[in-house]
N, C-alpha and C positions, 0 to 999 in steps of 0.2 A: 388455537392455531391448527389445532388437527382435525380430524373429517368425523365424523360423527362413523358410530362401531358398523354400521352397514355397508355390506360387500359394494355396491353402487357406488357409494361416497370414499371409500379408499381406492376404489378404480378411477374414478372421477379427480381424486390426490395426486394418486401416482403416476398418471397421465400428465399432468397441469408439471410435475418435477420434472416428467421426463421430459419436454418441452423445454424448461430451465435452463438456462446458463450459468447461475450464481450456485458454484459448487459449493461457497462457503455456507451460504444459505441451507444448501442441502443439507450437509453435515449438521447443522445444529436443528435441523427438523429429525435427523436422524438420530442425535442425542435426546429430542425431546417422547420420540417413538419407544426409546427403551426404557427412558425413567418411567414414562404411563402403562409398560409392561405391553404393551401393543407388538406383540412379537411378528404378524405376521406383515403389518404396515412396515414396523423399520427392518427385516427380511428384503422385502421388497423394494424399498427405498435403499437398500444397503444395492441391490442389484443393479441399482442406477449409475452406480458410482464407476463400473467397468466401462471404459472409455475415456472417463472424465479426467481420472487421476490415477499415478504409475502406482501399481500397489507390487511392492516388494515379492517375491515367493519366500515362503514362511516369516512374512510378517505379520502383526497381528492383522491387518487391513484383510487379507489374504487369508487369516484363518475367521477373522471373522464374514468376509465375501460367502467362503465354503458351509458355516454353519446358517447362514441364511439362502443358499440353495439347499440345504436339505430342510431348511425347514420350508420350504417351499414346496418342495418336491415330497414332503412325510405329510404334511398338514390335510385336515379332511374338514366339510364344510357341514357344519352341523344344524340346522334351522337358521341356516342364512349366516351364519358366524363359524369362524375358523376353529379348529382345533387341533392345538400341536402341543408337542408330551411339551413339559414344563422344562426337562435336563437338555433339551435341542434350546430353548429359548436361552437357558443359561449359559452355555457355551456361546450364542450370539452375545451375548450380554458382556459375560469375560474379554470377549477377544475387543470388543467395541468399547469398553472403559479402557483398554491398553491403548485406543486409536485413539480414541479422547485425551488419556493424559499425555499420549506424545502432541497434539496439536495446541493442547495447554502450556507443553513445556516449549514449544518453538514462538505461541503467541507472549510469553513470558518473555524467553530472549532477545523476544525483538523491541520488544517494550524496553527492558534492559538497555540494549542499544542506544536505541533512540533517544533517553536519557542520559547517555555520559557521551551524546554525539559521534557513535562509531557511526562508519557509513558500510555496513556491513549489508549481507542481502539475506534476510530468511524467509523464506516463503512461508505464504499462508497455508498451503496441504500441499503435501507431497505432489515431484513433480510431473505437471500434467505432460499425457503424448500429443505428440505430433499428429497435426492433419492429417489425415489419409487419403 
């Protein structure tokens, strides 16, 4: 599902996301960017998400936004491949498993829900803004 490790082919990714309207989709390319250690694709794919959906200030959405601009902004490009210190990836990683287990824990509740017939409303991510 993801772009092969050349700078072309994650330009060519990130492009085709940014494009996108299915935020949920995003997200779970974004969870699949961190499991593969791919720090500077799910960085960048993290950057996408500004517009899309309200990220709290000092949430982790927001601390993980900030640690994917600076890896963005530290990272240097080495024979065609990225390189960023490994404690910048882990700080994106940290904040991005806290956004994870909260949309774990709301797609639980609503599952929950839906099962004992509540007609309650939990959204899928956090709520998106308004057109501009």
């Amino acid at each position: 599902m993801l772009p092969d490790r050349s700078r072309a082919a994650e330009d060519a990714f990130v492009t085709q996301w940014g494009a996108s309207d299915d935020t949920e989709a995003l997200l779970e390319v974004i969870d699949l960017a961190v499991a593969e250690r791919r720090p500077m694709l799910a960085a960048r794919l993290v950057g996408l998400l500004d517009g899309r959906v309200e990220i709290p200030e000092g949430s982790a959405a927001h601390r993980a936004q900030g640690a994917a601009r600076f890896l963005v902004v530290s990272a240097r490009e080495v024979r065609g491949e990225w390189s960023v210190e490994d404690a910048a990836f882990e700080d994106l990683e940290a904040a991005w498993s806290e956004v994870r287990r909260g949309r774990m824990d709301r797609i639980r509740a609503r599952q929950r829900d839906a099962l004992a017939g509540k007609k309650t409303r939990i959204g899928r991510v956090a709520r998106r803004r308004g057109k501009r």
